[in-house]
CHARMM-style PDB file with segment names, atoms N, HN, CA, C and O in Angstrom:
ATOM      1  N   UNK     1      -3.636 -13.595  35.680  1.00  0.00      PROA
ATOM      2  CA  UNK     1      -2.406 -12.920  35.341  1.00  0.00      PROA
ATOM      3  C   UNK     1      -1.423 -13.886  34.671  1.00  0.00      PROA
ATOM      4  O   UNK     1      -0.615 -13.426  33.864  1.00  0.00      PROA
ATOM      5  N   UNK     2      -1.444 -15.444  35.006  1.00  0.00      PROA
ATOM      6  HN  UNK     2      -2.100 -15.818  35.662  1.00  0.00      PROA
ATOM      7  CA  UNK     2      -0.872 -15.960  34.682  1.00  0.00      PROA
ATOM      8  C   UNK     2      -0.844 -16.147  32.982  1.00  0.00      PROA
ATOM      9  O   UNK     2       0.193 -15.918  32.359  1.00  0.00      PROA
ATOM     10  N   UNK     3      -2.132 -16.600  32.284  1.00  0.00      PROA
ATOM     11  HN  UNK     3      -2.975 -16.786  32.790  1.00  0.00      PROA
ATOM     12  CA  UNK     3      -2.285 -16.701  30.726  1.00  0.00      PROA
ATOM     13  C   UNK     3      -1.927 -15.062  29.950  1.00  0.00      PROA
ATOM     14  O   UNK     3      -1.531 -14.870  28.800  1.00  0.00      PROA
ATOM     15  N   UNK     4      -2.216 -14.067  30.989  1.00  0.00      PROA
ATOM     16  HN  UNK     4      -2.538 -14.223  31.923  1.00  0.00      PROA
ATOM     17  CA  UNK     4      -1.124 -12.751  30.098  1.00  0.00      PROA
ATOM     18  C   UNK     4       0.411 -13.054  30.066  1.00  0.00      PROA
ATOM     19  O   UNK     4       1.041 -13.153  29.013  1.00  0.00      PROA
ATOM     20  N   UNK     5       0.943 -13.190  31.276  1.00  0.00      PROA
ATOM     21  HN  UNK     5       0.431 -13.110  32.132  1.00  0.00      PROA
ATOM     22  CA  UNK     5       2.470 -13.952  30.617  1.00  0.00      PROA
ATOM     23  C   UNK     5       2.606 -14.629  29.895  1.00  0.00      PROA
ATOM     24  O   UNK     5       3.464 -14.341  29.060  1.00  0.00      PROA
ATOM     25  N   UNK     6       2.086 -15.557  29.784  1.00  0.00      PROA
ATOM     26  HN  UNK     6       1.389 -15.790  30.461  1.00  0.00      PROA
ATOM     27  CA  UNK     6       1.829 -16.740  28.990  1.00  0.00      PROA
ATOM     28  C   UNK     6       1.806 -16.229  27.593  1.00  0.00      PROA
ATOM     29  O   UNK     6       2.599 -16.268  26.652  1.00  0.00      PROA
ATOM     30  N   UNK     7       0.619 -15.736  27.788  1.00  0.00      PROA
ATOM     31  HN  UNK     7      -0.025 -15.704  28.553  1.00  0.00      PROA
ATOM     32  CA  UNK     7       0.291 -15.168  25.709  1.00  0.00      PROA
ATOM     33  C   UNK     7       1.477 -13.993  25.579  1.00  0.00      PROA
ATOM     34  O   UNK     7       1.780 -13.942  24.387  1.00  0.00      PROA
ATOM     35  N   UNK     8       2.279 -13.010  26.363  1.00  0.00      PROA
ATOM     36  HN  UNK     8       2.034 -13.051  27.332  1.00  0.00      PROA
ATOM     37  CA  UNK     8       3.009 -12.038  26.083  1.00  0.00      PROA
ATOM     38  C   UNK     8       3.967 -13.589  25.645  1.00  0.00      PROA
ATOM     39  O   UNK     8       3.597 -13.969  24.534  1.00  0.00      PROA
ATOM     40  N   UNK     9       4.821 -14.313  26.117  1.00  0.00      PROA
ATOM     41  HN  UNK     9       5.122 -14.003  27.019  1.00  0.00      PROA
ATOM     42  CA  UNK     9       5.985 -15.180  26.034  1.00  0.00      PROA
ATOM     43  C   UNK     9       5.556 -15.507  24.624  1.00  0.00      PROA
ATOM     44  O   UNK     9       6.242 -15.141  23.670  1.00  0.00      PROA
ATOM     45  N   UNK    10       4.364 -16.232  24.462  1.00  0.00      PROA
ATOM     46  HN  UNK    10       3.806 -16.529  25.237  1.00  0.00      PROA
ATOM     47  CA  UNK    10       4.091 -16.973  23.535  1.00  0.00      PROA
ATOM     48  C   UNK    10       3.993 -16.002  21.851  1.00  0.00      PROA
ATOM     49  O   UNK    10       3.921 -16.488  20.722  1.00  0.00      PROA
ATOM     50  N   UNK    11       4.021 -14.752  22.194  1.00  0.00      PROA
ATOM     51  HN  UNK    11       4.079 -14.357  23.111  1.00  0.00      PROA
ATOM     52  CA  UNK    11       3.881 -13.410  21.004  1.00  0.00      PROA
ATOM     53  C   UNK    11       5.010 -12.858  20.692  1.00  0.00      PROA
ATOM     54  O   UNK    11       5.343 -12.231  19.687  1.00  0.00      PROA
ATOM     55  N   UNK    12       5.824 -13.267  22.055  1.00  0.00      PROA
ATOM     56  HN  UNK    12       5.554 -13.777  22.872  1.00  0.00      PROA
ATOM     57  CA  UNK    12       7.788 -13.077  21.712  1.00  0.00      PROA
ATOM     58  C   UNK    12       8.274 -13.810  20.967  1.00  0.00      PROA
ATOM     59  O   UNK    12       8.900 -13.117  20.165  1.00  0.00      PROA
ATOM     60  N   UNK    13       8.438 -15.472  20.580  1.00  0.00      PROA
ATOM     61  HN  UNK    13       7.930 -16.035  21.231  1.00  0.00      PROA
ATOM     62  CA  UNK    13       8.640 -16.504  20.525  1.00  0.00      PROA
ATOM     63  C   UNK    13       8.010 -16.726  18.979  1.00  0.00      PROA
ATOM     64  O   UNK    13       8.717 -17.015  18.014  1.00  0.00      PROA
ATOM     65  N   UNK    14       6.552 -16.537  18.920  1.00  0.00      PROA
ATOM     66  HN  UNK    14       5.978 -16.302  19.704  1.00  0.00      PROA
ATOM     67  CA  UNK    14       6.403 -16.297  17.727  1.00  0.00      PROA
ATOM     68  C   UNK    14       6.840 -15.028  16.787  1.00  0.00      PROA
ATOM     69  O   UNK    14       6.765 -14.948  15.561  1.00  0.00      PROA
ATOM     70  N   UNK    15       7.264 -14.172  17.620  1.00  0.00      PROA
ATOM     71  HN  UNK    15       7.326 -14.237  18.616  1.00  0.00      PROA
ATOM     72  CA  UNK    15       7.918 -12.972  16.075  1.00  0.00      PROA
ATOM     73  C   UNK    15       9.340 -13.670  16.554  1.00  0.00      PROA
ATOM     74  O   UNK    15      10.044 -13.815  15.554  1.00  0.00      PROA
ATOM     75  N   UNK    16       9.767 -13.981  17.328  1.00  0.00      PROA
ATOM     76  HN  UNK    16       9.195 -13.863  18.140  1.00  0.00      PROA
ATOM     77  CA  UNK    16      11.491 -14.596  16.910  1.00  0.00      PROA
ATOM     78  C   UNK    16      11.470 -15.782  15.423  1.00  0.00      PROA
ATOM     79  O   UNK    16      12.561 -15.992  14.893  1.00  0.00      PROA
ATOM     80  N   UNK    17      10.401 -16.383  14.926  1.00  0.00      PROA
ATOM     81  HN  UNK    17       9.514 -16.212  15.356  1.00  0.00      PROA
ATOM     82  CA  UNK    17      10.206 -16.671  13.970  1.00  0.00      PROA
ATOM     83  C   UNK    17      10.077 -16.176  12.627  1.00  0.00      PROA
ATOM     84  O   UNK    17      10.326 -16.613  11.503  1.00  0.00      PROA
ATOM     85  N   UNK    18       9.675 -15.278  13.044  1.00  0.00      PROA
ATOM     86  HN  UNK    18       9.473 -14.924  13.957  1.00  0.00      PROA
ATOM     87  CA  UNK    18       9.117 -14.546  11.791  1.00  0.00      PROA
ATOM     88  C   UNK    18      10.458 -13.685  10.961  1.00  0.00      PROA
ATOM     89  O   UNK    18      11.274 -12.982  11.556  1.00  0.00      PROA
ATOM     90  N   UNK    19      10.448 -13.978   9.224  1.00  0.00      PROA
ATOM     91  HN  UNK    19       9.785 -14.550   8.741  1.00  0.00      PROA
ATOM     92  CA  UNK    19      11.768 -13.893   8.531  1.00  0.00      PROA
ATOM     93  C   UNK    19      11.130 -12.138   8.029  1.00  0.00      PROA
ATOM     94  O   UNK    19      10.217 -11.810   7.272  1.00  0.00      PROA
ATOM     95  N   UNK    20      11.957 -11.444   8.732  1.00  0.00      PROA
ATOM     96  HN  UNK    20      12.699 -11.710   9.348  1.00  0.00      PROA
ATOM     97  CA  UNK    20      11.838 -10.001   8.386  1.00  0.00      PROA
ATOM     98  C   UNK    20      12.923  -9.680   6.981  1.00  0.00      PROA
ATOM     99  O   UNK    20      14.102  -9.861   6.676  1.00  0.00      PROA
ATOM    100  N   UNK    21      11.426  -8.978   6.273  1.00  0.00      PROA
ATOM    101  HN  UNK    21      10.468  -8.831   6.520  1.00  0.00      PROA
ATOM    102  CA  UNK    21      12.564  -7.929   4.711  1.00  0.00      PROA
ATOM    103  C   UNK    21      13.600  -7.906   5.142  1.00  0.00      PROA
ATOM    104  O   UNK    21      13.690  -8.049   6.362  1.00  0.00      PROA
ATOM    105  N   UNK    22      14.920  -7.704   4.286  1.00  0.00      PROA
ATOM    106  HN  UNK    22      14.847  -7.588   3.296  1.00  0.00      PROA
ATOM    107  CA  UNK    22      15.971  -7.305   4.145  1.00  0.00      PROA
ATOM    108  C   UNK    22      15.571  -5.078   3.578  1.00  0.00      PROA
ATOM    109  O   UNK    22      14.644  -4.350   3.226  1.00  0.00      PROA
ATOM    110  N   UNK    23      16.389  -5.053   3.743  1.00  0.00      PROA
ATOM    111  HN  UNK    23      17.143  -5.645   4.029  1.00  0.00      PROA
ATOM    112  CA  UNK    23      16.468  -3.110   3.524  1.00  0.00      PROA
ATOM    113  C   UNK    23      16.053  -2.925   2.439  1.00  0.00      PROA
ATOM    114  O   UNK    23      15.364  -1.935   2.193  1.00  0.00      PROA
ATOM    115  N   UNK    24      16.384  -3.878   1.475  1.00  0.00      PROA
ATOM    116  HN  UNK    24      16.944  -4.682   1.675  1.00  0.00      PROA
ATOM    117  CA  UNK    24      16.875  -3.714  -0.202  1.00  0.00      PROA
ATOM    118  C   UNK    24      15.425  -4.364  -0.525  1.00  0.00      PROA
ATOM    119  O   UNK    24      14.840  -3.981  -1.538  1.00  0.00      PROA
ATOM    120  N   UNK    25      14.839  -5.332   0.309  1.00  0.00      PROA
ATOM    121  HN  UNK    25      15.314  -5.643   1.132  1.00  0.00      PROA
ATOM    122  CA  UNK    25      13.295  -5.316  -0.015  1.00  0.00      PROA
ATOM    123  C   UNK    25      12.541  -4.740   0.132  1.00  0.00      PROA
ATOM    124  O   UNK    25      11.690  -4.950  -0.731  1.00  0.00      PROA
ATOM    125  N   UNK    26      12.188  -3.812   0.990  1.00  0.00      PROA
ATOM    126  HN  UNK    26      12.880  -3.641   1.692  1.00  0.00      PROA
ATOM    127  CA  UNK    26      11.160  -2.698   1.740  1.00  0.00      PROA
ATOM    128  C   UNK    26      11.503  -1.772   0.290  1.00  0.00      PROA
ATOM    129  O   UNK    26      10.639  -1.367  -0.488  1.00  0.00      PROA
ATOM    130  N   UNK    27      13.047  -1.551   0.149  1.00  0.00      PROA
ATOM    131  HN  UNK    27      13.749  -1.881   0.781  1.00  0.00      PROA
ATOM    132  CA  UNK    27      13.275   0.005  -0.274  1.00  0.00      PROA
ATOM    133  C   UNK    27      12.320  -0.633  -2.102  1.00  0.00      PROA
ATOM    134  O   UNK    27      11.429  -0.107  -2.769  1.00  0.00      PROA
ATOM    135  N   UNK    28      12.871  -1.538  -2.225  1.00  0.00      PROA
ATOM    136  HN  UNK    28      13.595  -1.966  -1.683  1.00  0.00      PROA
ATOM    137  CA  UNK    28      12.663  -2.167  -3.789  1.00  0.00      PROA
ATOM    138  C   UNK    28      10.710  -2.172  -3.626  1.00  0.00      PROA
ATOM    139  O   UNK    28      10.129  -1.332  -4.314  1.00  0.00      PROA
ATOM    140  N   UNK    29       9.930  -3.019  -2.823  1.00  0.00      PROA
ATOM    141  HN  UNK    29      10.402  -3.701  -2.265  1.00  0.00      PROA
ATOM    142  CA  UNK    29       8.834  -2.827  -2.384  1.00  0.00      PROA
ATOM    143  C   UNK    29       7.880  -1.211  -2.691  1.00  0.00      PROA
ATOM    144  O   UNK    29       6.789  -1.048  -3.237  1.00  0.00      PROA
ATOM    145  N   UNK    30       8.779  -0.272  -2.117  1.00  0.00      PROA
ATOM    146  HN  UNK    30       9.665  -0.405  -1.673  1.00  0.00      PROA
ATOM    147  CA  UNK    30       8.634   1.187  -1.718  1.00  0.00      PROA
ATOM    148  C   UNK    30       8.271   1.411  -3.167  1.00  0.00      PROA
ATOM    149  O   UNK    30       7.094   1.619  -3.464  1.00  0.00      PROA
ATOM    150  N   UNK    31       8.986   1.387  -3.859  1.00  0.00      PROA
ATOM    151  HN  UNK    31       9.942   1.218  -3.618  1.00  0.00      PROA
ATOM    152  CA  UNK    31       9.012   1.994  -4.883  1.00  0.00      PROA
ATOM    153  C   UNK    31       8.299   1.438  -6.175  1.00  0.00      PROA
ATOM    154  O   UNK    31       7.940   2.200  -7.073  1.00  0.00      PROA
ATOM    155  N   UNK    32       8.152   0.381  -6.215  1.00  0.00      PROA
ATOM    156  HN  UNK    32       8.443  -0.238  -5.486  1.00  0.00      PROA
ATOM    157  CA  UNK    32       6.907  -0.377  -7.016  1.00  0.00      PROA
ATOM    158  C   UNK    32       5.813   0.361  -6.401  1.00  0.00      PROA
ATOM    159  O   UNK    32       5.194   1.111  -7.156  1.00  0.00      PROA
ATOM    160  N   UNK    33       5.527   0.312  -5.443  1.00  0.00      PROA
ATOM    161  HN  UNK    33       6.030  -0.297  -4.830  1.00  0.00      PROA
ATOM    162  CA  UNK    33       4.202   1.115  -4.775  1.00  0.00      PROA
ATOM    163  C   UNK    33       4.201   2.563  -5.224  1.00  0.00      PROA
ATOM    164  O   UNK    33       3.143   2.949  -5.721  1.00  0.00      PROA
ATOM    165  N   UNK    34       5.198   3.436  -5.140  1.00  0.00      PROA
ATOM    166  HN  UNK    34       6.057   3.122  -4.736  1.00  0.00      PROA
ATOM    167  CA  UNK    34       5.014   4.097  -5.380  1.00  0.00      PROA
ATOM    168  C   UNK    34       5.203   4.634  -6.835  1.00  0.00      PROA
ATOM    169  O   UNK    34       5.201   5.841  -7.073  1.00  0.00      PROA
ATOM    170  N   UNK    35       5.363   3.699  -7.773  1.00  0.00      PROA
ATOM    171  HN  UNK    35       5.364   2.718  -7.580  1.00  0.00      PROA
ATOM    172  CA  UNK    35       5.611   4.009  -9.067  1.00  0.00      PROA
ATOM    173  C   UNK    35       4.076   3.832  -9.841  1.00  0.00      PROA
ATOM    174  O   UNK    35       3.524   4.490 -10.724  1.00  0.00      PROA
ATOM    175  N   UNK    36       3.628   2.482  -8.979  1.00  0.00      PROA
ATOM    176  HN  UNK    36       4.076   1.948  -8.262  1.00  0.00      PROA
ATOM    177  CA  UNK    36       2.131   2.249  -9.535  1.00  0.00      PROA
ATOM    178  C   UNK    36       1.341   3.038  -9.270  1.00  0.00      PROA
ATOM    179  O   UNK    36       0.474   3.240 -10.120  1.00  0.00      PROA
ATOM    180  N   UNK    37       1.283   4.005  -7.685  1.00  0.00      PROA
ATOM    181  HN  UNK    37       1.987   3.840  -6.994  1.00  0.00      PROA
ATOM    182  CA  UNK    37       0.232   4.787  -7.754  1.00  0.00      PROA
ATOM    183  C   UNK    37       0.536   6.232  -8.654  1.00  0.00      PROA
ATOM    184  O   UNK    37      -0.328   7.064  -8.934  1.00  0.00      PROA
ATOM    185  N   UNK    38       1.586   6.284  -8.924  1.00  0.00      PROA
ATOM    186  HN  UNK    38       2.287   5.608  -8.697  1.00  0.00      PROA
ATOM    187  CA  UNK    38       1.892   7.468  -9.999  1.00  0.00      PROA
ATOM    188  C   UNK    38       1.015   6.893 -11.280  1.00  0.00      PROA
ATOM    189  O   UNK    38      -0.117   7.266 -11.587  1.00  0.00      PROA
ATOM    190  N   UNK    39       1.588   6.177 -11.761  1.00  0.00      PROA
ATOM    191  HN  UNK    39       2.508   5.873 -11.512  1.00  0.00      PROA
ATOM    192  CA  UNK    39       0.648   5.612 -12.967  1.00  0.00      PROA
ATOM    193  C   UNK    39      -0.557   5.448 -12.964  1.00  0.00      PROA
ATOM    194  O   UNK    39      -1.215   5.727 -13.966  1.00  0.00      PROA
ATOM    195  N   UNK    40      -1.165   4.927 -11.768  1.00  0.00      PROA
ATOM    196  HN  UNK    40      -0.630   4.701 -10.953  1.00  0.00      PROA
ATOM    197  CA  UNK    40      -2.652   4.627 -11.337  1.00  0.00      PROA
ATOM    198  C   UNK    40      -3.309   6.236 -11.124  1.00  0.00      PROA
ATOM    199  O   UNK    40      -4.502   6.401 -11.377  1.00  0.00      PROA
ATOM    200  N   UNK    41      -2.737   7.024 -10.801  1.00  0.00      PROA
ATOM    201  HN  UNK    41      -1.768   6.889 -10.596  1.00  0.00      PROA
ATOM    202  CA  UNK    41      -3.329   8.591 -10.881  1.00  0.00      PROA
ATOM    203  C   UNK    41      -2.897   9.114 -12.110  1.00  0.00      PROA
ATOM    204  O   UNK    41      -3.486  10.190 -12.215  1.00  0.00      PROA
ATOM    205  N   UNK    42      -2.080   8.914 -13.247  1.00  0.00      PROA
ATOM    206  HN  UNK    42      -1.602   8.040 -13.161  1.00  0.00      PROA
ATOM    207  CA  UNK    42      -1.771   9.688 -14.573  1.00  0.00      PROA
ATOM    208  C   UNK    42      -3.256   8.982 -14.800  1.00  0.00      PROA
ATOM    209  O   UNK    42      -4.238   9.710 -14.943  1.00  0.00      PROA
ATOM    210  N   UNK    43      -3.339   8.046 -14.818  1.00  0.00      PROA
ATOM    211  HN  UNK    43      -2.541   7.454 -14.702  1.00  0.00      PROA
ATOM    212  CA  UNK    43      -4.494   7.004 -15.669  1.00  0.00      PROA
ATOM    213  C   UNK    43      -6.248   7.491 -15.381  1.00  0.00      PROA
ATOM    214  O   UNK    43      -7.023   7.673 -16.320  1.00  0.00      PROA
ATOM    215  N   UNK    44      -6.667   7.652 -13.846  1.00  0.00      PROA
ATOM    216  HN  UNK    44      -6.038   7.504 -13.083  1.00  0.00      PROA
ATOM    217  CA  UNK    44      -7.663   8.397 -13.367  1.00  0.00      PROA
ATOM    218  C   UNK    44      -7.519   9.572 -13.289  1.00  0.00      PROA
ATOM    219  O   UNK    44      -8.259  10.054 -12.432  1.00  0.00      PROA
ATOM    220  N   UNK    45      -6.808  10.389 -13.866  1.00  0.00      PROA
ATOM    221  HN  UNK    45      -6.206   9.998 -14.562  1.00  0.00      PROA
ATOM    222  CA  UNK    45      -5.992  12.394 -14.002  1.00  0.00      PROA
ATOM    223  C   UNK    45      -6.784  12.093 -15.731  1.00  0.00      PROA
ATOM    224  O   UNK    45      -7.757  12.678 -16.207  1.00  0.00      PROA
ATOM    225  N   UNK    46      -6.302  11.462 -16.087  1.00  0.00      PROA
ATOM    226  HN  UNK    46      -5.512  10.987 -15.701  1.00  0.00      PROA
ATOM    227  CA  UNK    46      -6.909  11.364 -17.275  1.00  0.00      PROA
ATOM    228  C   UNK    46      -7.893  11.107 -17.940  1.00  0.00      PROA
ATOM    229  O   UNK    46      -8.165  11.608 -19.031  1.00  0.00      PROA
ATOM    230  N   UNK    47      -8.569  10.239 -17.298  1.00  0.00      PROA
ATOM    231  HN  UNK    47      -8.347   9.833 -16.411  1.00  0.00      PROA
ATOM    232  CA  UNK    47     -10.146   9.601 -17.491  1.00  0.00      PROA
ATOM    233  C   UNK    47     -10.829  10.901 -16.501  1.00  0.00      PROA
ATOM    234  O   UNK    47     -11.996  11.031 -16.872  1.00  0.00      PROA
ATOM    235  N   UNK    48     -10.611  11.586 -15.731  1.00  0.00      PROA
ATOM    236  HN  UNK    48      -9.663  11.481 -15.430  1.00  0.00      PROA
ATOM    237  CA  UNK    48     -11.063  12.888 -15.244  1.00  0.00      PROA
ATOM    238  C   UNK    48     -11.354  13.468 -16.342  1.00  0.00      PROA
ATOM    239  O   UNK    48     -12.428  13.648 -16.917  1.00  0.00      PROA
ATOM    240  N   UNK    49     -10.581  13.669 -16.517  1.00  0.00      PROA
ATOM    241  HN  UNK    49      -9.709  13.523 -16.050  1.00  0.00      PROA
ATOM    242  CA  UNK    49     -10.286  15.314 -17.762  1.00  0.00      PROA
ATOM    243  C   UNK    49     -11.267  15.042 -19.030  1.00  0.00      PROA
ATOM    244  O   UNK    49     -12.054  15.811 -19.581  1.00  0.00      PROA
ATOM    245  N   UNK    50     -11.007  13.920 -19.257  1.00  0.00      PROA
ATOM    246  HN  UNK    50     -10.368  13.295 -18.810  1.00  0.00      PROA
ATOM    247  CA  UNK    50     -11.587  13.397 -20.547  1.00  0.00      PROA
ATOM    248  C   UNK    50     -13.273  13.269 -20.271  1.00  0.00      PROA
ATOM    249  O   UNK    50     -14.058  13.529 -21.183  1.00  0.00      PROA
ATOM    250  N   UNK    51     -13.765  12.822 -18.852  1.00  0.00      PROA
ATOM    251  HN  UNK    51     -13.127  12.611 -18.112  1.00  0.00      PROA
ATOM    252  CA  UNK    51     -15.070  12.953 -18.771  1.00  0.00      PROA
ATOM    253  C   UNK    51     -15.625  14.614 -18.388  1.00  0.00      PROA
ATOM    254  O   UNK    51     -16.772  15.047 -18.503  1.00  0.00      PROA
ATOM    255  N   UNK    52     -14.671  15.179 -18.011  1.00  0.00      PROA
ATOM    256  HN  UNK    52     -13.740  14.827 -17.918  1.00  0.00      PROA
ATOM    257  CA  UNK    52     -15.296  16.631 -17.938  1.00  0.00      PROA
ATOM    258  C   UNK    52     -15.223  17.502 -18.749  1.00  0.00      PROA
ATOM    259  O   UNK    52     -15.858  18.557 -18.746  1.00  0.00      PROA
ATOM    260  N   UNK    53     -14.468  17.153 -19.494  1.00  0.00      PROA
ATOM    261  HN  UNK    53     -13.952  16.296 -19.498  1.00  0.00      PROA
ATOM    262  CA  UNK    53     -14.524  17.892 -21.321  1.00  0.00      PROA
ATOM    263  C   UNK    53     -15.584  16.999 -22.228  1.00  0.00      PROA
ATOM    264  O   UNK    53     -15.769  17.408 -23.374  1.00  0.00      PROA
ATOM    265  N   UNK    54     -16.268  15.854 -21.822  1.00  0.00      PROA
ATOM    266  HN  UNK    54     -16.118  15.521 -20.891  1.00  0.00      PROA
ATOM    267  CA  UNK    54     -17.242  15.241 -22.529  1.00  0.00      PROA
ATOM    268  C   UNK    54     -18.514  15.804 -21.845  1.00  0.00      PROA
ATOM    269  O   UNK    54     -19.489  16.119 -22.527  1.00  0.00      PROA
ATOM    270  N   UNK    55     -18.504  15.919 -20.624  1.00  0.00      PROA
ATOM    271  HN  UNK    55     -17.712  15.663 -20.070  1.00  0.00      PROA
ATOM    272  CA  UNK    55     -19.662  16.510 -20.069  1.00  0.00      PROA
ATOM    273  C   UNK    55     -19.791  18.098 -20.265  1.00  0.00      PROA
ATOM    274  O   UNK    55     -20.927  18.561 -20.378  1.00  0.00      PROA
ATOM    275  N   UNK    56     -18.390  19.179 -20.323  1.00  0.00      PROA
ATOM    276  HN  UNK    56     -17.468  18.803 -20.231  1.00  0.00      PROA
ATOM    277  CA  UNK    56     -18.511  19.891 -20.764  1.00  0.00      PROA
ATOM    278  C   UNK    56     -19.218  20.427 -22.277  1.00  0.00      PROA
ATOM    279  O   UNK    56     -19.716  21.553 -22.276  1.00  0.00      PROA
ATOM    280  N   UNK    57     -19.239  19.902 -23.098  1.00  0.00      PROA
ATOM    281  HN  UNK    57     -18.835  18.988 -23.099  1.00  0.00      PROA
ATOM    282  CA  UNK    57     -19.342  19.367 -24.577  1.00  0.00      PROA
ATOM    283  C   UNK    57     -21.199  18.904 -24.734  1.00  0.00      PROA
ATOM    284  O   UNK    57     -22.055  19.469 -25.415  1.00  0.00      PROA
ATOM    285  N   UNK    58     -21.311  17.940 -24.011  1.00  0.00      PROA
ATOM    286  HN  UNK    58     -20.616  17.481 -23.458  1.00  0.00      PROA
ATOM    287  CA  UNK    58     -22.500  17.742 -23.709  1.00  0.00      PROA
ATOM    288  C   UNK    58     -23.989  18.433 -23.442  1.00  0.00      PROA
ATOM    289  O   UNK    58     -25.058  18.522 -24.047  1.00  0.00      PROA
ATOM    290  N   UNK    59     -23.259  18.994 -21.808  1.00  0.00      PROA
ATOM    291  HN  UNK    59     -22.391  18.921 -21.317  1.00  0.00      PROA
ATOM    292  CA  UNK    59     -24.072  20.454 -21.970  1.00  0.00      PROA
ATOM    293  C   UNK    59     -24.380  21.302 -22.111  1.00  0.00      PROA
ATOM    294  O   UNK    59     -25.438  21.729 -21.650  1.00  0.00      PROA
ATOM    295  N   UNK    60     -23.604  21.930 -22.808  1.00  0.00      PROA
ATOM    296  HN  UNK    60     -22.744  21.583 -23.183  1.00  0.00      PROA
ATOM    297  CA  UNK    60     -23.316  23.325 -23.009  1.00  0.00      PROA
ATOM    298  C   UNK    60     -24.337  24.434 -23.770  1.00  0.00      PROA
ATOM    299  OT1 UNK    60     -23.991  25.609 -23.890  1.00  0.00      PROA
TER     300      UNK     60
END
């Protein structure tokens, strides 16, 4: 029981270290993420379309 206190103290102690985002980073963060996966799905929305109108075309 004793090394569970131990490692709980020692897991407190280490996040009192640890330098947490500011608001304005998460929110700034947020939104790169979510701007790229918009773009990253226009981009595969498109290479879709374009292979199923080639395969359409293909076999027809």
């Amino acid at each position: 029981m004793a090394k569970v206190t131990s490692f709980i103290k020692e897991c407190g102690a280490e996040l009192r270290k640890v330098v947490w985002p500011t608001r304005e980073d998460v929110i700034a963060s947020v939104k790169v993420v979510i701007v790229s996966t918009l773009i990253i799905a226009a981009i595969l929305g498109a290479f879709d379309l374009l292979f199923a109108k080639g395969m359409e075309l293909l076999f027809r």
